[in-house]
N, C-alpha and C positions, 0 to 999 in steps of 0.2 A: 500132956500139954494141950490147952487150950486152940481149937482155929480161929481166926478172926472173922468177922459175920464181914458182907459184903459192904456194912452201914460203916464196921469200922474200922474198912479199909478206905471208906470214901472220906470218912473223916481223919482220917491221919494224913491222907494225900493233900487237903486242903488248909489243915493247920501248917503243913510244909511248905505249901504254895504262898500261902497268907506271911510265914514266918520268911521269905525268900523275895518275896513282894516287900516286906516290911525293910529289911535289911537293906534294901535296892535304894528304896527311898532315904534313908535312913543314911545310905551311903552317897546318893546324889544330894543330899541336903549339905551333909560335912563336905565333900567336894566344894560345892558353892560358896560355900561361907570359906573355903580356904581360899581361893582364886582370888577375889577381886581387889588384893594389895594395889597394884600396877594399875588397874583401869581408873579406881578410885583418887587416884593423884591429881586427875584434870577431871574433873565432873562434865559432863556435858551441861550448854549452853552457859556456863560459867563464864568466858572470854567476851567484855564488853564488843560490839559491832564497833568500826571503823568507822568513822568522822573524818569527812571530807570539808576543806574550807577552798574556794572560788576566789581565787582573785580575779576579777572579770576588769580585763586591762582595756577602757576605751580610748583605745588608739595601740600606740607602737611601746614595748617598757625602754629597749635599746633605745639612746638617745633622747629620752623624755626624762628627766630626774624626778619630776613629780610620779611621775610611775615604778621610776628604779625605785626611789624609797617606799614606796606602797608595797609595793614588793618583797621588801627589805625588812619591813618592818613586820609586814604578816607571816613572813616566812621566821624571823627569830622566834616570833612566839609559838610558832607550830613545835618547831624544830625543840625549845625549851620542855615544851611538853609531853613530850614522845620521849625524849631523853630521861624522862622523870616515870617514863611508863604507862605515859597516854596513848592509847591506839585512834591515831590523828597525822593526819597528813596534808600538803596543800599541792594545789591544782593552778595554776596559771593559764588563762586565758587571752589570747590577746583580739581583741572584737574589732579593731580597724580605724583608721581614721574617720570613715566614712560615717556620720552621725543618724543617716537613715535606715543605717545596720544593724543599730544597738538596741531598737527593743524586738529584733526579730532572735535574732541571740543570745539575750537572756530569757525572753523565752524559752528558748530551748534548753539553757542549764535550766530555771525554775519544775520544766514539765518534768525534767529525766530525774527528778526526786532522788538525786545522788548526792547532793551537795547539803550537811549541815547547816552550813552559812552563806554567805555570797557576798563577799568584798570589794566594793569599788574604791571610787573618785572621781568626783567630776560635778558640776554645780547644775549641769541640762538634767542628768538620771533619775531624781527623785520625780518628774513629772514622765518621764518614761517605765518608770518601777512600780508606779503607785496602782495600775490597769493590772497589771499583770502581778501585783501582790495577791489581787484580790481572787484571781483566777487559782492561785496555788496560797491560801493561806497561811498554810504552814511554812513555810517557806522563808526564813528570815534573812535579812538584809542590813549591812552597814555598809552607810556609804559616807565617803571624807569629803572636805571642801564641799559642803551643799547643806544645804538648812529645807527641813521640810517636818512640817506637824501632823498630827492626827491620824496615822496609820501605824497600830501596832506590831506591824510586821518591819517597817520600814527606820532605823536608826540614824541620826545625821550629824555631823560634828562640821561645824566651819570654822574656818582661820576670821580672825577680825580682818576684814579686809578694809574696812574704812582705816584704820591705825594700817595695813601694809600699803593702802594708796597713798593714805596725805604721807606718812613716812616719803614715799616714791613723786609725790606732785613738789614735795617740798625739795626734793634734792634736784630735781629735776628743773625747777625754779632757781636754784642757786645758781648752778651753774650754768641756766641760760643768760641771767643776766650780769653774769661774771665777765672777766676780760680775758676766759680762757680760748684756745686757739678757733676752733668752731662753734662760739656763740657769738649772737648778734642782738640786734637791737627792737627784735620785732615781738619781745613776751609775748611770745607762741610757743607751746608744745604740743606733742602729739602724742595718742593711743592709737594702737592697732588692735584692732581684736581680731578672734577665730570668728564668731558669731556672735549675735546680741543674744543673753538671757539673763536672767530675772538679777543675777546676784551683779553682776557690770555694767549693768543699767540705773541700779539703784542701789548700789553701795561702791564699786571702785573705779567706775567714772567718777560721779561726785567729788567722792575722797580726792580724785589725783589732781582734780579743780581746787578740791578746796586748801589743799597744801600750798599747792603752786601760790594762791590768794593770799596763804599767809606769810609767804615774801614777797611777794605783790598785787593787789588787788587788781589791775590791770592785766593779769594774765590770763591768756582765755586756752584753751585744748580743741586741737582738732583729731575728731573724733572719725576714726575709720571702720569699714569692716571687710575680713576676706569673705567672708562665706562659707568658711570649712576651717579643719583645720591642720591643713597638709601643703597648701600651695603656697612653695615660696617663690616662685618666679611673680603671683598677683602680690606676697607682701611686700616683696625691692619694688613695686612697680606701683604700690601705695607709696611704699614710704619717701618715691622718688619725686612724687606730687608733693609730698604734705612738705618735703624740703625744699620746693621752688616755689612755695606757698608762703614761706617765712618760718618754718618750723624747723627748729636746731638741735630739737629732745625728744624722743620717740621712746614710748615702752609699749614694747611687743607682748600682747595674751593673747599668741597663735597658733600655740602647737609648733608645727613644724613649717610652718610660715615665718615662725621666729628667724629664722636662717635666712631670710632673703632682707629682712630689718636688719641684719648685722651685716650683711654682704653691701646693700646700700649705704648704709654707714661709712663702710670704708671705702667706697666707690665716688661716693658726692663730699664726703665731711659734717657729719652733725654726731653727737651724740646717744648712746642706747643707757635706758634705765630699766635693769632687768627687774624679776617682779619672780617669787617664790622658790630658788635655790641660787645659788654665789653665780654668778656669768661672768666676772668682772675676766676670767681668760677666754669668754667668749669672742671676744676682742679686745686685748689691751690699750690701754689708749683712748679708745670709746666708749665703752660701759663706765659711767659714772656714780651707779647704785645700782645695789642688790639687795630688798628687801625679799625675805626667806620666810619659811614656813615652816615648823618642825614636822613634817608629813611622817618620817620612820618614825619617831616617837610613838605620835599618836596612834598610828598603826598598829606600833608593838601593843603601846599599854592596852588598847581598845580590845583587841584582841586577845590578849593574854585575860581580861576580861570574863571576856564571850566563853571562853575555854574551861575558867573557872565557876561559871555561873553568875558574875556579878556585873553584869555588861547592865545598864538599865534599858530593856530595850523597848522601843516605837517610841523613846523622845529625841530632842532635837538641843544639841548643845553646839556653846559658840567659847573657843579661845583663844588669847590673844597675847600680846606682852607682858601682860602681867603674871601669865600664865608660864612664858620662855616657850610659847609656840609661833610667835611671830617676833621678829626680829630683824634689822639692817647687818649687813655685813660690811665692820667700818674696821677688820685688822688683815684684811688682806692686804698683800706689799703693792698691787697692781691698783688697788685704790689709793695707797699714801701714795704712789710714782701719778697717777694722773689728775687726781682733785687735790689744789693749793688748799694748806692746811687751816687758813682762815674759814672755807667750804666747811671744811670737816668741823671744825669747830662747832659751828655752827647746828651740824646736822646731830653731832652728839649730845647739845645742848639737850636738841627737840627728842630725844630717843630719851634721852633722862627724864625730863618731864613727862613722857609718857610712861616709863615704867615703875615713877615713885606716886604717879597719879595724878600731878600736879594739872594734868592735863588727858582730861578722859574721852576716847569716843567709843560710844559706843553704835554696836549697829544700830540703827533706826528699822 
């Protein structure tokens, strides 16, 4: 028998090594390929990120309808799509009464680059929004009741307010110069507002003259203002002037100043014409119109929009009765118990003509 030389002992140790080395790999390869059943079920980075949408509430939502329904309406469509399997949520802000707050605060959401969207309301914001677009351009924006062009970040929907004033100047005419308990002889009414801006200056002032005009051209509006739009003890305390002035018809656009125009109301005797959701149990008796705004709707649909990709955004849209976003509220029982039915008549006439077209305003 043969010995083996030292060459091929060295070579045998290393085809064993090589053959042992092979096997290893060989055998951490099948290992791997058997393992990754389980990990493989959820891929990493596969899970779209979360989508936050902002309702940035300027003022108080409690107590505001114009805000519950903003509310109401962004929150169904969040809610519809999460349900469906969207990873989306919403955020409620509430920014204050205080109107020299709101563009220190939205700055603050715009900077924190957490928010997909940012939802308001309000007809002052587009010229508060528009600085601070520019600062964060990614940054998009709808906001409701406000008309504002040429900023692709910026999206704007307004109610026809000219058709929800004259609606409100005209009801507000009827029964001032009716023979019901608190009207008199002096075709006079009044507005209160929160503050002058762009869209009550030049569209539902006008409007609420020009309705009034068109039950008598002799009627004129006195026109007030609080300054904010949180003080009700300054709006009883307008609306207590504008009554010993000759005014028997007030509609309040003051926030939460509106409560001191109803308080007054039933303190002295005049009439309140509410303006953008039913009031008529804001006080029975005294609210004589409620010309509405469909704000949840539009909210929902706009949204439900943005969610889907089909929102058109940085333009500027306007609608109205024709559309069923502006509307009178003529079947509540607390309106047939206080406005005689010839009134009503009357006011149903003018609502029909405006919704079959017969009679169109459109904004200017």
């Amino acid at each position: 028998m043969k010995k083996r030389t030292h060459n091929q002992h060295t070579t045998a140790r290393t085809v064993l090594i090589a053959l042992i080395a092979a096997a290893s790999i060989a055998s951490a390869s099948c290992s791997k390929k058997a393992q990754p059943a389980a990990a493989q079920a959820e891929p990493a980075g596969n899970t779209a990120p979360e989508r936050i949408i902002a309702v940035f509430v300027p003022g108080i939502v409690s107590g505001s309808p114009v805000y519950e329904m903003l509310v109401a309406g962004v929150s169904k469509a969040v809610d519809e799509a999460a349900e469906a399997g969207a990873s989306i949520r919403v955020q409620v802000i509430e920014a204050g009464t205080k109107q020299a707050d709101w563009g220190a605060k939205m700055t603050t959401l715009a900077a924190s680059q957490k928010y997909s969207l940012i939802v308001s309301s309000n007809p002052a914001l587009p010229e508060i929004v528009d600085p601070i677009s520019k600062q964060f351009p990614a940054q998009r924006f709808v906001i409701f009741d406000s008309f504002f062009e040429g900023n692709p970040s910026i999206t704007t929907y307004r109610y026809n307010q000219r058709e929800q004033g004259y609606l409100s100047g005209y009801m507000a005419a009827l029964a001032s110069s009716s023979s019901m308990k608190y009207a008199n002889k002096a075709k006079k009414i009044g507005l209160v507002a929160g503050q002058e801006y762009p869209a009550m200056l030049s569209v539902i002032l006008p409007a609420y003259l020009e309705g009034a005009q068109a039950v008598d051209p002799e009627f004129e509006v006195d026109f007030r203002v609080v300054g904010n739009w949180y003080d009700a003890a300054k709006g009883a305390e307008l609306a207590r002037a504008m009554f010993e002035s000759g005014v028997d018809v007030i509609m309040p656009i003051s926030g939460g100043a509106n409560q001191g125009v109803v308080a007054a109301a039933r303190e002295k005797g005049f009439y309140v014409a509410w303006f953008d959701d039913n009031g008529y149990a804001k006080a029975p008796g005294y609210v004589v119109s409620s010309s509405i705004m469909a704000q949840e709707r539009l909210a929902y649909e706009k949204t439900r929009e943005w969610i889907q990709g089909t929102l058109p955004e940085g333009t500027a849209g306007t609608v109205g009765i024709a559309d069923g976003y502006v509307d009178f509220v003529s079947d509540d029982p607390l309106y047939v118990e206080t406005v005689p039915v010839a009134l009503r008549e009357q006011q149903a006439a003018l609502l029909a003509r405006l919704k079959n077209g017969e009679l169109a305003l459109p904004v200017k």
